[in-house]
C-alpha positions in Angstrom: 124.0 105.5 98.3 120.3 104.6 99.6 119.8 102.1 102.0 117.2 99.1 101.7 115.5 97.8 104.8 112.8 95.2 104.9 111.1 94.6 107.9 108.9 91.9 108.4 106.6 92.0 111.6 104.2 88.6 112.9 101.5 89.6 114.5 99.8 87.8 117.1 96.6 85.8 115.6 94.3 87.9 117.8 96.0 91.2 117.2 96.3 90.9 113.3 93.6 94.1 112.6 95.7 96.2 115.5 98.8 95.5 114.0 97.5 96.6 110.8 96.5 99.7 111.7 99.4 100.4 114.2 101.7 99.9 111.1 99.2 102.0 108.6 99.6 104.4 111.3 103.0 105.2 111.0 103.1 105.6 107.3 102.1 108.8 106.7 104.3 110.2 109.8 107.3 108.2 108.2 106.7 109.3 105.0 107.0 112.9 106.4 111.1 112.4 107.4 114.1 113.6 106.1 115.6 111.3 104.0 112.7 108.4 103.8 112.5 107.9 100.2 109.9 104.8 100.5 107.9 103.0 103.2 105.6 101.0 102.0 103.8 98.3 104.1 102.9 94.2 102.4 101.0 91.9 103.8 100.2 88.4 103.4 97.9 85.7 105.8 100.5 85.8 108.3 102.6 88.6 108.5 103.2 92.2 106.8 106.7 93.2 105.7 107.8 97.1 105.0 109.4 97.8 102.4 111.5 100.9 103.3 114.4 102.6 101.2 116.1 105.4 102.7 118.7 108.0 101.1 121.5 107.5 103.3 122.7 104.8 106.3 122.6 108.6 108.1 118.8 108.9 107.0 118.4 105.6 108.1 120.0 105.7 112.0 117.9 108.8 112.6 114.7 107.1 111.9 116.0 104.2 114.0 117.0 106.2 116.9 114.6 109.6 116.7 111.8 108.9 114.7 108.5 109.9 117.0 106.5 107.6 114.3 108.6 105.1 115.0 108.2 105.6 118.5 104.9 105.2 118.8 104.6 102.4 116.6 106.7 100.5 119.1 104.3 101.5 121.8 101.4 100.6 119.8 102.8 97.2 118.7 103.9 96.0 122.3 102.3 93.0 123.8 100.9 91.9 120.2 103.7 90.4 118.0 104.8 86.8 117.8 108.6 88.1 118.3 110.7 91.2 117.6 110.0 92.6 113.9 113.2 91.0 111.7 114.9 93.7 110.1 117.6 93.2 107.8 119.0 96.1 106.2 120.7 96.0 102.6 122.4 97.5 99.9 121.5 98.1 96.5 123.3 96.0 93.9 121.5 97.4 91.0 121.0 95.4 87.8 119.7 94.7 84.5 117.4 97.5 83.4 118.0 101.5 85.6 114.3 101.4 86.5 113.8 97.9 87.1 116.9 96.5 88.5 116.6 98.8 91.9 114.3 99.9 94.3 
């Protein structure tokens, strides 16, 4: 069953452009692991949330614990976020239409 994290990161005011990249960074390295089926970064005036959906809680503790992306995003985001990213991990309840009702 796949695995639904959204991540939501607040950048410091004066680190909002760094952050961006940083986190634009990481996509294409992300994108590149076993078992990442989506990563896909949002943002808004204040924050940016990623989207993430991941084939397997397996797929998912890799990424947490061996990804090199991930990694270096940490690195790169150090010293420039309001607080620690909130993650909150779910699982799909699918609904309604196949194609519409999950991610």
């Amino acid at each position: 069953m796949p695995v639904i994290v959204v991540a939501t990161i607040t950048p410091l005011p004066e680190h909002r452009d760094e952050v961006r990249d940083a986190l634009q960074g990481a996509v294409g390295p992300v994108h590149g692991e076993d078992g990442c089926e989506l990563y896909a970064l949002h943002e808004n005036d204040d924050r940016f949330v990623m989207i993430e959906r991941w084939a397997s809680a397996a797929a998912l503790q890799t990424h947490s614990t061996e990804s090199a992306g991930l990694q270096k995003l940490n690195a790169d985001l150090k010293g420039k976020l309001q607080g620690p990213p909130d993650v909150v991990i779910l699982n799909p309840v699918p609904a309604g239409e196949p194609a519409k009702g999950a991610l």
